[in-house]
Biopython code that builds the backbone (N, CA, C, O; Angstrom):
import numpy as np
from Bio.PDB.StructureBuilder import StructureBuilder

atoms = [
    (1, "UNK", "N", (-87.010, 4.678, -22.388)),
    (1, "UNK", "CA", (-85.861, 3.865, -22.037)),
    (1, "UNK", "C", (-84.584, 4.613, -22.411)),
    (1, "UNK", "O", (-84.561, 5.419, -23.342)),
    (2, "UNK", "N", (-83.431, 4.297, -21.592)),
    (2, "UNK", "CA", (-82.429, 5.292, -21.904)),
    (2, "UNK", "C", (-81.485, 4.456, -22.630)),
    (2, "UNK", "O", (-81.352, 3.248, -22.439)),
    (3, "UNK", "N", (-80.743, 5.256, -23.595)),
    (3, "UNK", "CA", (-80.113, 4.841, -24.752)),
    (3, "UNK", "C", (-78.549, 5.123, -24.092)),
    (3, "UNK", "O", (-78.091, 6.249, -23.895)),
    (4, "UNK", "N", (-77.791, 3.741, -23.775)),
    (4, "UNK", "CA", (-76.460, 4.354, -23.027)),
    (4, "UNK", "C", (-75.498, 4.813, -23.983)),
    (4, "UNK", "O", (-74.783, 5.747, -23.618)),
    (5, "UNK", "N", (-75.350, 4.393, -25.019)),
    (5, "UNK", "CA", (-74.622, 4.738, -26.295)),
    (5, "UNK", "C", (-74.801, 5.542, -26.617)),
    (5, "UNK", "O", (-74.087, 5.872, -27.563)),
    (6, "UNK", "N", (-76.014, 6.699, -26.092)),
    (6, "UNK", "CA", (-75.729, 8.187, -26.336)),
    (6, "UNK", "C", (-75.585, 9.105, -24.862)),
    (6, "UNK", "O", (-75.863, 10.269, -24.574)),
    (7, "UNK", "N", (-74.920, 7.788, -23.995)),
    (7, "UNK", "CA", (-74.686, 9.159, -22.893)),
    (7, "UNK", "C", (-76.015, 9.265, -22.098)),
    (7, "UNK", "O", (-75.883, 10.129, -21.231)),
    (8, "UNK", "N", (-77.427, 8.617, -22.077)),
    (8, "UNK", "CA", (-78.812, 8.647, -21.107)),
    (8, "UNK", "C", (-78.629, 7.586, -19.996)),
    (8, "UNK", "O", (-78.227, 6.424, -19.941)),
    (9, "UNK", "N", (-78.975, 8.260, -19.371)),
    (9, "UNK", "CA", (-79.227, 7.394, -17.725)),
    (9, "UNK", "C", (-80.607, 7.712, -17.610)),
    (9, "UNK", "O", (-81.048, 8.684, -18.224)),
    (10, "UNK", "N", (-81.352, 7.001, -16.887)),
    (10, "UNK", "CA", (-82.627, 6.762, -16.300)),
    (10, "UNK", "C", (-82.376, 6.804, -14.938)),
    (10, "UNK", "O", (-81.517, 6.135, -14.363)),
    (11, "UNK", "N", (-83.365, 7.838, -14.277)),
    (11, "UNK", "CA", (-82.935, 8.110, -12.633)),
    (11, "UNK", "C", (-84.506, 8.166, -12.511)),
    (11, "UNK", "O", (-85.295, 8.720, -13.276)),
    (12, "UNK", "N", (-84.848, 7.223, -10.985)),
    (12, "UNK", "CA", (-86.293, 8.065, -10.809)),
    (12, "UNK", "C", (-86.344, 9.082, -9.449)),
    (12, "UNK", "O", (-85.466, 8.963, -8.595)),
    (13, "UNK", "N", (-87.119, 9.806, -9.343)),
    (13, "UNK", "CA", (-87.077, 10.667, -8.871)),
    (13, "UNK", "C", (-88.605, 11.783, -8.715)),
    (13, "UNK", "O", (-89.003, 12.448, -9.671)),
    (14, "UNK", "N", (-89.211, 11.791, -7.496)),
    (14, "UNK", "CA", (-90.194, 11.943, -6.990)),
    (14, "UNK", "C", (-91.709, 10.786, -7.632)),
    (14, "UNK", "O", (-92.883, 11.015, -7.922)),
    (15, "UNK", "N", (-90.770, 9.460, -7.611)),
    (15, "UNK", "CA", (-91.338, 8.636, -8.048)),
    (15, "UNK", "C", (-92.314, 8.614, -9.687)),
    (15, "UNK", "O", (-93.392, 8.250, -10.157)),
    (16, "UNK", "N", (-91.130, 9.230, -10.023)),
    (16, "UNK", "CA", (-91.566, 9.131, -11.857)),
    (16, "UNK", "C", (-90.169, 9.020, -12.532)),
    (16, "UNK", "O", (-89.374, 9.957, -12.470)),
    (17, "UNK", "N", (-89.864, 7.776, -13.222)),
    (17, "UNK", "CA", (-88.700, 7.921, -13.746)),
    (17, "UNK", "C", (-88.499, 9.000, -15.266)),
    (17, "UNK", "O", (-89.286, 9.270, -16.173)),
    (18, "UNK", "N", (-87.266, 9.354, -15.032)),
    (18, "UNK", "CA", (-86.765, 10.674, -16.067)),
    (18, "UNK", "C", (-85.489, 9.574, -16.970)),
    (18, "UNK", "O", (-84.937, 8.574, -16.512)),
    (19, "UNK", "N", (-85.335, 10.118, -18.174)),
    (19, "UNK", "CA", (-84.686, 9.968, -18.802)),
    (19, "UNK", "C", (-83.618, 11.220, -18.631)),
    (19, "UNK", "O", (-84.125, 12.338, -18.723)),
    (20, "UNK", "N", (-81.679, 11.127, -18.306)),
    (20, "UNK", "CA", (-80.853, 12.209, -18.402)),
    (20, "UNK", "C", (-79.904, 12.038, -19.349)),
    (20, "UNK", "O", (-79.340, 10.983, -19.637)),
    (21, "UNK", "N", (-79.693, 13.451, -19.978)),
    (21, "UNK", "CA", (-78.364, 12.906, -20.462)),
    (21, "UNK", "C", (-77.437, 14.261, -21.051)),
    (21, "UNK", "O", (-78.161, 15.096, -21.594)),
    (22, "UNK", "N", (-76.258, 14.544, -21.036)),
    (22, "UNK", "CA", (-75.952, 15.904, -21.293)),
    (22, "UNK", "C", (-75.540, 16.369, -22.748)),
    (22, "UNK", "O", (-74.562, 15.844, -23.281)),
    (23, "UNK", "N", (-76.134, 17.165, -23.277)),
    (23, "UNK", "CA", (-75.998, 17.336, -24.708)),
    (23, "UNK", "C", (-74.580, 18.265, -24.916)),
    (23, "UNK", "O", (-74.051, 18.840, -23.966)),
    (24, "UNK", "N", (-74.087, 18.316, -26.214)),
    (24, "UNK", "CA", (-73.461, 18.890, -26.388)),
    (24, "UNK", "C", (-73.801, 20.948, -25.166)),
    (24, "UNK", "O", (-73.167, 21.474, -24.252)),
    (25, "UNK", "N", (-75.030, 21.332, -25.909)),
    (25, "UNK", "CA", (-75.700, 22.378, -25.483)),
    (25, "UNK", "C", (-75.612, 22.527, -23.815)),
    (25, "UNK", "O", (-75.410, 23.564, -23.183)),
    (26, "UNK", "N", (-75.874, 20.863, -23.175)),
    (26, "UNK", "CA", (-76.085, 20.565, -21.930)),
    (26, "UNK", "C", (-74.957, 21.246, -21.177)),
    (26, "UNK", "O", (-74.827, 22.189, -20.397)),
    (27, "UNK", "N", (-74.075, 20.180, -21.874)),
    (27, "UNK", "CA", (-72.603, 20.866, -21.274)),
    (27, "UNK", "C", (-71.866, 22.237, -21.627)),
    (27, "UNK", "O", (-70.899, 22.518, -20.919)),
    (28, "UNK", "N", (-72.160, 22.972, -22.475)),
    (28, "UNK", "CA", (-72.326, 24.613, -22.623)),
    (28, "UNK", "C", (-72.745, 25.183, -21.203)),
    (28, "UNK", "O", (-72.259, 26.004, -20.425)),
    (29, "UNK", "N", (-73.849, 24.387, -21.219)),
    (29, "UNK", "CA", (-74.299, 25.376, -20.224)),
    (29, "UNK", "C", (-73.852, 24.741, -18.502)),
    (29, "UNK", "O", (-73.965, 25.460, -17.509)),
    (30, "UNK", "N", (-73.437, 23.545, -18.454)),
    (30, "UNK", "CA", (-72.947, 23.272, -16.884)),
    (30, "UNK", "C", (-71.559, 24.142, -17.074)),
    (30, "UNK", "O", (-71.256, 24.700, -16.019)),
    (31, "UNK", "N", (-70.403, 24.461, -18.433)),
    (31, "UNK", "CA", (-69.420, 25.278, -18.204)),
    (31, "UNK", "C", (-69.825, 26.538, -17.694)),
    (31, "UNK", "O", (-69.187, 27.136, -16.827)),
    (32, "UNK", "N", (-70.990, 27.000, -18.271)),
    (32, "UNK", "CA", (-71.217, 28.310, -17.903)),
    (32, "UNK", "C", (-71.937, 28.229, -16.275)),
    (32, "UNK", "O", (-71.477, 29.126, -15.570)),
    (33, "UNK", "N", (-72.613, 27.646, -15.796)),
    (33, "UNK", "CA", (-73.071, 27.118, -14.672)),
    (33, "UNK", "C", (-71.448, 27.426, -13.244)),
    (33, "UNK", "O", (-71.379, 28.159, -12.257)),
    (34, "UNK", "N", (-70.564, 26.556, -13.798)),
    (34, "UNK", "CA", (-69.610, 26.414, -13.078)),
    (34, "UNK", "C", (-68.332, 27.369, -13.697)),
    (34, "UNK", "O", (-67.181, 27.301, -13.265)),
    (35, "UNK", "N", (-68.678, 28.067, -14.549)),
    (35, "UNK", "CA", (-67.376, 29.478, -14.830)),
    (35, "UNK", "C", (-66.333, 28.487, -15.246)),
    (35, "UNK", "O", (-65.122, 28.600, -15.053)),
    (36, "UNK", "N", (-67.098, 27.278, -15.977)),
    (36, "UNK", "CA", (-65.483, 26.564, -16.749)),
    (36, "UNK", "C", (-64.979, 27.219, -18.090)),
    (36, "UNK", "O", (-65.720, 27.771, -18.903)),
    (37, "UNK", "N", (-63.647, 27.085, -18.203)),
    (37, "UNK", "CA", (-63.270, 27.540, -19.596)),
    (37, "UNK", "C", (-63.442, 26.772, -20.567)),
    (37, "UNK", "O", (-63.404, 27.356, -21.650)),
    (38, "UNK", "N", (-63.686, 25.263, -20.626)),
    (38, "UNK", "CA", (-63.704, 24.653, -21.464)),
    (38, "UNK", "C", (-63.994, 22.747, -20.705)),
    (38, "UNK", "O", (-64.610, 22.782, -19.640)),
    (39, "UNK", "N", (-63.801, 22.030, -20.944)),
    (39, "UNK", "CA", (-64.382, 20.776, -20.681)),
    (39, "UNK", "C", (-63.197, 19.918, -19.904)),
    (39, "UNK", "O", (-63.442, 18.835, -19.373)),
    (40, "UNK", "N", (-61.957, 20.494, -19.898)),
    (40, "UNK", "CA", (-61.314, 19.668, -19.006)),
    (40, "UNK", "C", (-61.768, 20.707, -17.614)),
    (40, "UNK", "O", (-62.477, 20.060, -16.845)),
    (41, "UNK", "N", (-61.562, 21.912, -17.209)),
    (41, "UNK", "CA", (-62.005, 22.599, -16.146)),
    (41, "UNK", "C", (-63.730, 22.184, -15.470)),
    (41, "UNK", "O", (-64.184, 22.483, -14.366)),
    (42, "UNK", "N", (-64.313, 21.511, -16.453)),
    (42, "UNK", "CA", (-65.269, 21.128, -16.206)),
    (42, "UNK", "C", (-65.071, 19.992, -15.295)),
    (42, "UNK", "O", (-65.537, 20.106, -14.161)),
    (43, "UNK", "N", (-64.423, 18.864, -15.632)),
    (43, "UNK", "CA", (-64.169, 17.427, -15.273)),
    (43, "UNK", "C", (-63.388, 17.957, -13.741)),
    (43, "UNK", "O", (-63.800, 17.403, -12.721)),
    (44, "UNK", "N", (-62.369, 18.928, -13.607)),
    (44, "UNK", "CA", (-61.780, 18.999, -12.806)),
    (44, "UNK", "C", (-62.625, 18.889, -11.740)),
    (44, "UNK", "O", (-62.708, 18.015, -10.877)),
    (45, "UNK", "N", (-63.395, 20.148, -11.962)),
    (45, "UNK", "CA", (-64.309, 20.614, -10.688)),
    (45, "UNK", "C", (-65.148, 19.466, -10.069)),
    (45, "UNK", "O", (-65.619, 19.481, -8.932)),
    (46, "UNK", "N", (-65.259, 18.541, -10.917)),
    (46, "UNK", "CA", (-66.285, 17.560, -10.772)),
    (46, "UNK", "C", (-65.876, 16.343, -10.352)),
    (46, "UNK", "O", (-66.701, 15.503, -9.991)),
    (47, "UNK", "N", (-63.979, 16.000, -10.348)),
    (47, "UNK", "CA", (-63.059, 14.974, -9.641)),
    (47, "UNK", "C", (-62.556, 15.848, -8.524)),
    (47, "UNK", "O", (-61.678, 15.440, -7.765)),
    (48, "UNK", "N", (-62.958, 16.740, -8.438)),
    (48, "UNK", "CA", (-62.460, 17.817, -7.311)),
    (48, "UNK", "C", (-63.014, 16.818, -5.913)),
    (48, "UNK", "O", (-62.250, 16.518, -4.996)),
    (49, "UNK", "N", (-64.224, 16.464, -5.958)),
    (49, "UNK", "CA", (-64.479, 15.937, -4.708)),
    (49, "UNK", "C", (-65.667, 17.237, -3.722)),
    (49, "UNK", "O", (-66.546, 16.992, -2.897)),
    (50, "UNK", "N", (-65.412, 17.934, -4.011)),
    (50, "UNK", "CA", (-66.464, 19.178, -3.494)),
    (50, "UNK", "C", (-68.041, 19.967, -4.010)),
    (50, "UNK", "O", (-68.684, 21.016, -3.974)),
    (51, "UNK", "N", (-68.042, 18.427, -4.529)),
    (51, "UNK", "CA", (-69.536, 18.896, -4.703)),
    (51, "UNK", "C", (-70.609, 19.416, -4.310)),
    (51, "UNK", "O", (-71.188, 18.682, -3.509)),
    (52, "UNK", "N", (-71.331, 20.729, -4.603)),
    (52, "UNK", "CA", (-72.534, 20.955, -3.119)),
    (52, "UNK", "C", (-73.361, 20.144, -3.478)),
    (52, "UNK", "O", (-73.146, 19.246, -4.293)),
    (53, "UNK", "N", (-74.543, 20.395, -2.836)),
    (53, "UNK", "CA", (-76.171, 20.397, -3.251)),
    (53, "UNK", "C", (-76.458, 20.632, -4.407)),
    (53, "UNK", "O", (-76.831, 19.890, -5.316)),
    (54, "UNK", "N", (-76.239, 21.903, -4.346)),
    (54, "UNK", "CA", (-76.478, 22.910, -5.567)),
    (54, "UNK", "C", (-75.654, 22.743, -7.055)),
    (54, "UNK", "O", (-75.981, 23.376, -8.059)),
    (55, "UNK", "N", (-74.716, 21.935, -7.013)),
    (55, "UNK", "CA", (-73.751, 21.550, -7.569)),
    (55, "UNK", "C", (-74.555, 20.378, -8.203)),
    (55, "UNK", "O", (-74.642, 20.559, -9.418)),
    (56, "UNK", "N", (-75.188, 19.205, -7.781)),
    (56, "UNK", "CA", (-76.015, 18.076, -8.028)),
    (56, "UNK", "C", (-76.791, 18.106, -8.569)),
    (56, "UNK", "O", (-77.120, 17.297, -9.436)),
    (57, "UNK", "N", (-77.721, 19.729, -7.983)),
    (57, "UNK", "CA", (-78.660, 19.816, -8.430)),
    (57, "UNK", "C", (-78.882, 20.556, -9.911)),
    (57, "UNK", "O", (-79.938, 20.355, -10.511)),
    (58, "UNK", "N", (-77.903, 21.375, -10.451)),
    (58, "UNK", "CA", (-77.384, 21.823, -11.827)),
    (58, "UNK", "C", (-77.346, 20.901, -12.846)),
    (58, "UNK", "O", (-78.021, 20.814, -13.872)),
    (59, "UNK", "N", (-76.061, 19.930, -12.215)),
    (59, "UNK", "CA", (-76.099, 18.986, -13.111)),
    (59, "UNK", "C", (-77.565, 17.922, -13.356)),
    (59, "UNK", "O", (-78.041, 17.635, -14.454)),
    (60, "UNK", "N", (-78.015, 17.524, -12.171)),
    (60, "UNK", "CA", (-79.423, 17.082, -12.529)),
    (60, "UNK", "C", (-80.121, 17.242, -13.106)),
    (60, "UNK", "O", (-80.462, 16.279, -13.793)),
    (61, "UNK", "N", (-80.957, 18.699, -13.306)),
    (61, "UNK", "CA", (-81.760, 19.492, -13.733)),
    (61, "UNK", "C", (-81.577, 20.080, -15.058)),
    (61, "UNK", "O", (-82.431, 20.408, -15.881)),
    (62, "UNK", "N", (-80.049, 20.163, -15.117)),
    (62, "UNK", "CA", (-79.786, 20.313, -16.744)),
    (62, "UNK", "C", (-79.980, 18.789, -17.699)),
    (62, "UNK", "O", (-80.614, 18.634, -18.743)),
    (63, "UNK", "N", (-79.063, 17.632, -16.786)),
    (63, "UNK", "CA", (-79.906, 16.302, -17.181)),
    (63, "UNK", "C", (-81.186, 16.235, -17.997)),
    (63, "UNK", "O", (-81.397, 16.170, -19.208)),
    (64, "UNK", "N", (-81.971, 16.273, -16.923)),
    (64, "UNK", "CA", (-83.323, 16.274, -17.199)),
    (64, "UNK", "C", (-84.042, 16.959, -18.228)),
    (64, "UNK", "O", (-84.795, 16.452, -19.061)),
    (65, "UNK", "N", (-83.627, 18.579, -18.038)),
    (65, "UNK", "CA", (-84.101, 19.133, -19.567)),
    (65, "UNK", "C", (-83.394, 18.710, -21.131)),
    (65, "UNK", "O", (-84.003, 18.842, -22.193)),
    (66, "UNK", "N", (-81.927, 18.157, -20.999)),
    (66, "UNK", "CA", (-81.413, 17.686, -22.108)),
    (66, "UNK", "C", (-82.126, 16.695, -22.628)),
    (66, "UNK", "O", (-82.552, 16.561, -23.775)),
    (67, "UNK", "N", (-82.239, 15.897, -21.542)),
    (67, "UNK", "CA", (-83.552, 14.577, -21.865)),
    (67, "UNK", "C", (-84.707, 14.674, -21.965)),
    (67, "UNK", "O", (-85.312, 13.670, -21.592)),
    (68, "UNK", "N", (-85.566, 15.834, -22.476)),
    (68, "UNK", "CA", (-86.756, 15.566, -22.985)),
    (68, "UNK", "C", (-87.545, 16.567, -22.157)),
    (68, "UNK", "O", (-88.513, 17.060, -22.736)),
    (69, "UNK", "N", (-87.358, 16.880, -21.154)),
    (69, "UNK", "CA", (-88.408, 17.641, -19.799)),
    (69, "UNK", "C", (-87.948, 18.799, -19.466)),
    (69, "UNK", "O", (-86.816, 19.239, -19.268)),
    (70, "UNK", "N", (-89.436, 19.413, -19.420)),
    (70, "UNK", "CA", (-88.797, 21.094, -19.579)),
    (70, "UNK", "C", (-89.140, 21.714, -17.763)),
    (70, "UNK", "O", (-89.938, 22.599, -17.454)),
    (71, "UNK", "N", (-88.379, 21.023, -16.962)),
    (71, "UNK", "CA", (-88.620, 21.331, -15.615)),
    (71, "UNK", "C", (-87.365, 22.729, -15.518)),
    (71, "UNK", "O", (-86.371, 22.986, -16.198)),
    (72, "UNK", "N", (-88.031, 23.424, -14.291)),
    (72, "UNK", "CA", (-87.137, 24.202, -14.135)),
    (72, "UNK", "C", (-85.744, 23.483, -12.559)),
    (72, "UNK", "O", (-85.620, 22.396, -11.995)),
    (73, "UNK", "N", (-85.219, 24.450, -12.480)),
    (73, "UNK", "CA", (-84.367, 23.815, -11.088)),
    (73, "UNK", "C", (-85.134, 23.996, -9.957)),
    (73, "UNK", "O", (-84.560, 23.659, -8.922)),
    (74, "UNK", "N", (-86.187, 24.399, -9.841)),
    (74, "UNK", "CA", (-86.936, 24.937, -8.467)),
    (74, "UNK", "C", (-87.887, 23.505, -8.952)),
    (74, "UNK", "O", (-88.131, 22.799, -7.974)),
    (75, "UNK", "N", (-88.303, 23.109, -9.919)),
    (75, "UNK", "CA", (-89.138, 22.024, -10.054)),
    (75, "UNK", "C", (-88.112, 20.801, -9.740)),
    (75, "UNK", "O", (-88.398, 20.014, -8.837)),
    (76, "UNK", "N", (-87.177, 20.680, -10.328)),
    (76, "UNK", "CA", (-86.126, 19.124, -9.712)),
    (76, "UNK", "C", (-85.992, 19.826, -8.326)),
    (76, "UNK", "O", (-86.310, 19.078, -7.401)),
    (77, "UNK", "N", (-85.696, 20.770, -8.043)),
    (77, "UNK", "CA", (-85.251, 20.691, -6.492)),
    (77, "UNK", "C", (-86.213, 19.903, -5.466)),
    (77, "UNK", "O", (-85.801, 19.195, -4.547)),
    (78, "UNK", "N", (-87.537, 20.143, -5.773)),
    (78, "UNK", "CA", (-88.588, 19.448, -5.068)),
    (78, "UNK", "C", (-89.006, 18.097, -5.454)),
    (78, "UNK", "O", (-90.157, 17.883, -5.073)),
    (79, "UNK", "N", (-88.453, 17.066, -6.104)),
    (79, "UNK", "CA", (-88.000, 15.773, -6.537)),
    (79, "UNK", "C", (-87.434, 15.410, -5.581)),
    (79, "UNK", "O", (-86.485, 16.057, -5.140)),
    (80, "UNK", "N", (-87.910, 14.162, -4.948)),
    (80, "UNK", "CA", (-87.319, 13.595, -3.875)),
    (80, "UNK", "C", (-86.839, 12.361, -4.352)),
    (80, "UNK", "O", (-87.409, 11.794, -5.284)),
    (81, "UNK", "N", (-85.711, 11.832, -3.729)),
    (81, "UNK", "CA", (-85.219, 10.558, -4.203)),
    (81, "UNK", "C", (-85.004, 9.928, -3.213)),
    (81, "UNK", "O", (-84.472, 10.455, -2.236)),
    (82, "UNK", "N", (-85.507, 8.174, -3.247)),
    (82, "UNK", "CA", (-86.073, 7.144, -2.379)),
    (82, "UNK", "C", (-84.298, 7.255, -1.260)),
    (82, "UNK", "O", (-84.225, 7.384, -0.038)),
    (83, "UNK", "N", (-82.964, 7.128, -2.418)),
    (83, "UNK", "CA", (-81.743, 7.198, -1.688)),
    (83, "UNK", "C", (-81.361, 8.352, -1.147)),
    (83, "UNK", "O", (-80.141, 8.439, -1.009)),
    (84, "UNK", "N", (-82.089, 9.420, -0.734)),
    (84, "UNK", "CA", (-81.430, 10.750, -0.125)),
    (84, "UNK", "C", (-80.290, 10.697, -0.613)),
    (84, "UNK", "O", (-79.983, 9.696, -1.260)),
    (85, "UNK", "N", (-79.325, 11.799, -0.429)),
    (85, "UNK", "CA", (-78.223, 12.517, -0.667)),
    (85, "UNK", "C", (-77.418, 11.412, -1.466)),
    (85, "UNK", "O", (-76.991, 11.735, -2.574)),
    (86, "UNK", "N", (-77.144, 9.953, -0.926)),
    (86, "UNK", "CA", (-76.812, 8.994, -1.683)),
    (86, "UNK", "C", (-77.303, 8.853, -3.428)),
    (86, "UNK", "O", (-76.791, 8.764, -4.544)),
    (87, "UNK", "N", (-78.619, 8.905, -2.777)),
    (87, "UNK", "CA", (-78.909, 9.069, -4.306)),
    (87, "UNK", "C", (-79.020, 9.734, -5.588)),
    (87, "UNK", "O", (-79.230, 9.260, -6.704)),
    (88, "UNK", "N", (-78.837, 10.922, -5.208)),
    (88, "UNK", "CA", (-78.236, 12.544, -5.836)),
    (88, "UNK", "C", (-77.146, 12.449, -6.337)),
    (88, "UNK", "O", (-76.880, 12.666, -7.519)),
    (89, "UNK", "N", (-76.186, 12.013, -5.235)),
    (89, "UNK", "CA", (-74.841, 11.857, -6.050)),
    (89, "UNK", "C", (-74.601, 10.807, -6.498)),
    (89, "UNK", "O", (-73.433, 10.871, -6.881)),
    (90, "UNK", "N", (-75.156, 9.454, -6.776)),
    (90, "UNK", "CA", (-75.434, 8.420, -8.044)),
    (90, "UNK", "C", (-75.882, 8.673, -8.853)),
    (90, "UNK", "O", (-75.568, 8.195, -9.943)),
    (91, "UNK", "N", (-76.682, 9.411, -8.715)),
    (91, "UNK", "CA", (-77.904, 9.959, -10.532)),
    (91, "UNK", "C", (-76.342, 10.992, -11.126)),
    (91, "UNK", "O", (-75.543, 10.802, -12.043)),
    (92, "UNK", "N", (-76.418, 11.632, -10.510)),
    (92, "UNK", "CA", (-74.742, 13.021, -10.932)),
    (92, "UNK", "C", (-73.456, 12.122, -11.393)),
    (92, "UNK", "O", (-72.718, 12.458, -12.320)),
    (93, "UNK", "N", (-73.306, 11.051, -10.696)),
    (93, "UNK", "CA", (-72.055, 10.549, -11.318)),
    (93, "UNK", "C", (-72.416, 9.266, -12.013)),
    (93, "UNK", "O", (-71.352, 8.826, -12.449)),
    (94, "UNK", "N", (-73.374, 8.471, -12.322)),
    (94, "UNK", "CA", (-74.117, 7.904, -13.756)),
    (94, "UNK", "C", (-74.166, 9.036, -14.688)),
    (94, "UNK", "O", (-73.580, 8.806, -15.746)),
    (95, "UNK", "N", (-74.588, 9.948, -14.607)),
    (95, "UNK", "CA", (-75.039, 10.932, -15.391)),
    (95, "UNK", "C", (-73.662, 10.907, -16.106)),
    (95, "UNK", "O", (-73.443, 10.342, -17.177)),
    (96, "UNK", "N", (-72.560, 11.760, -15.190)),
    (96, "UNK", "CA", (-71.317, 12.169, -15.552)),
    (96, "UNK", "C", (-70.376, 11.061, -16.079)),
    (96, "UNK", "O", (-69.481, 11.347, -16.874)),
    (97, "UNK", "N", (-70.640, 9.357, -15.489)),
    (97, "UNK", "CA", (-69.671, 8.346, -16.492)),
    (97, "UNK", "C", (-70.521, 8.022, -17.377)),
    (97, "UNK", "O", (-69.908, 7.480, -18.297)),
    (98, "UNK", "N", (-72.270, 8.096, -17.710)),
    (98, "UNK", "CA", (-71.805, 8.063, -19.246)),
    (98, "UNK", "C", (-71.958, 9.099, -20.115)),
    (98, "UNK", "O", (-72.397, 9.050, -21.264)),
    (99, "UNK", "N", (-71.582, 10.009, -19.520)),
    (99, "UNK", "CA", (-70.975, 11.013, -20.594)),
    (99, "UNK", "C", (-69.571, 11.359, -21.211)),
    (99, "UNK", "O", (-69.176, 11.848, -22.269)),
    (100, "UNK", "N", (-68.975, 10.855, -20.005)),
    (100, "UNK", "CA", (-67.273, 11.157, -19.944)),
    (100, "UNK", "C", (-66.611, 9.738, -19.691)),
    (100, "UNK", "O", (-65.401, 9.545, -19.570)),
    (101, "UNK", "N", (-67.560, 8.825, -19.636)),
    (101, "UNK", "CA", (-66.847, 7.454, -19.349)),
    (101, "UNK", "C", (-65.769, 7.265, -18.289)),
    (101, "UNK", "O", (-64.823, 8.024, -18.077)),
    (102, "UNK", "N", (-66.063, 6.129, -17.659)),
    (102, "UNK", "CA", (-64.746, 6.187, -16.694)),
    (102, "UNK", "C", (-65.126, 6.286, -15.369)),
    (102, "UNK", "O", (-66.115, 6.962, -15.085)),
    (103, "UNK", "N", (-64.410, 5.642, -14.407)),
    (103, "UNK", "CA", (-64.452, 5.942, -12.541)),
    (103, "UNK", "C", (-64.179, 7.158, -12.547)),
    (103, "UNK", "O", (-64.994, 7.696, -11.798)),
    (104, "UNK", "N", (-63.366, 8.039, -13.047)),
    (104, "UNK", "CA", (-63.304, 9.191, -13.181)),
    (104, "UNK", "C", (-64.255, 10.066, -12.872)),
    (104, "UNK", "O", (-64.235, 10.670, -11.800)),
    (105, "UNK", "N", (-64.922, 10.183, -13.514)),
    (105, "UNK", "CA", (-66.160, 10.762, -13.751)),
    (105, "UNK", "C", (-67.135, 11.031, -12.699)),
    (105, "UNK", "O", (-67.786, 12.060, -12.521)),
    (106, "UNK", "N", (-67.135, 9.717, -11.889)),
    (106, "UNK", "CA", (-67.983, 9.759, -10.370)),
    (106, "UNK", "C", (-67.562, 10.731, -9.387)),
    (106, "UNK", "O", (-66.509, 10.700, -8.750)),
    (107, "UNK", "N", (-68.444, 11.565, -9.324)),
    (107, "UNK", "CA", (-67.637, 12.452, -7.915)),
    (107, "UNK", "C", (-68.504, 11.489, -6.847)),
    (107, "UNK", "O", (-69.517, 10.791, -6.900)),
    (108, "UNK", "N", (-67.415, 11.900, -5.760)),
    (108, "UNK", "CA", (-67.427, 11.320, -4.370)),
    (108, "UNK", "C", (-68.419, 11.591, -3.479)),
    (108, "UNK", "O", (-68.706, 12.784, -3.573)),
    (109, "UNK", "N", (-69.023, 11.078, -2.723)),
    (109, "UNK", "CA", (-69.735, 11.313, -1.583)),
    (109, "UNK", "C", (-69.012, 11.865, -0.433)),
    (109, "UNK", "O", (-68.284, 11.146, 0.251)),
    (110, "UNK", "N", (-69.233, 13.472, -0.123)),
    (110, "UNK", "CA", (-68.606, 13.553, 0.722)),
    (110, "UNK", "C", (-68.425, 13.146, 2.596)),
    (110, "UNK", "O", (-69.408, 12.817, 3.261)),
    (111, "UNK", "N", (-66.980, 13.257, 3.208)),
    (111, "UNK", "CA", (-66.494, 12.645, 4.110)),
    (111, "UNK", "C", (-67.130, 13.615, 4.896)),
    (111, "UNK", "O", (-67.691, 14.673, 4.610)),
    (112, "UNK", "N", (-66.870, 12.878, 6.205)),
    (112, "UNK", "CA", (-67.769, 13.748, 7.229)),
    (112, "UNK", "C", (-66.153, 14.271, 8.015)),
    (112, "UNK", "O", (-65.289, 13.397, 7.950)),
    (113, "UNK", "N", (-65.757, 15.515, 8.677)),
    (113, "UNK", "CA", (-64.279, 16.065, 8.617)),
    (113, "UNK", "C", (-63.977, 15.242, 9.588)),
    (113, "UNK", "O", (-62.829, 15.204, 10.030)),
]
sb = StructureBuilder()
sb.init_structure("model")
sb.init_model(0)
sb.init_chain("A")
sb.init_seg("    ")
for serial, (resi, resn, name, xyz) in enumerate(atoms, 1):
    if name == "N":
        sb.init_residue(resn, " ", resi, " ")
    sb.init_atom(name, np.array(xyz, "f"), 0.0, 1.0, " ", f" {name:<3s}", serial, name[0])
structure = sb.get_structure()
């Protein structure tokens, strides 16, 4: 069960639910992931609105190993979720408000141009 008072979300995903949540360490490594200097450059990129795939899938997958599971990203990549793409970027921005609290925090689903 996920503990929200430390920042865990519960996402399921290829029909086994995971416990996520980003550790201090976690977020070390999404700065280094995304070439941030520090944790507001982090947030930026992530209210930026331009999230990829690959972008989702970082933050996911680092999720997941912070929380307990030692999957690699080639193992979450093949995790399917019941909400497609919808649901990727709900697990990513749960993930990201309760870590950073706030609407903020949610990146956007992107617009079609």
């Amino acid at each position: 069960m996920a503990n929200h008072r430390r920042g865990e979300i519960e996402a399921i995903l290829g029909g086994r639910p995971f416990r996520l949540c980003l550790t201090l360490g976690a977020l070390a490594e999404l700065e280094d992931a995304f070439a941030a200097q520090n944790l507001v450059a982090l947030m930026a990129h992530f209210e930026s609105g331009t999230l990829s795939a690959r972008d989702l899938l970082r933050v996911i997958a680092i999720g997941i190993r912070a929380g307990g599971q030692a999957l690699s990203d080639d193992e979450v990549a093949a995790l399917s979720c019941e909400e497609g793409l919808a649901g990727y970027v709900a697990i990513t921005a749960d993930l990201l408000a309760a870590t950073f609290g706030g609407a903020d925090a949610r990146p956007q689903m992107p617009q079609g141009q």
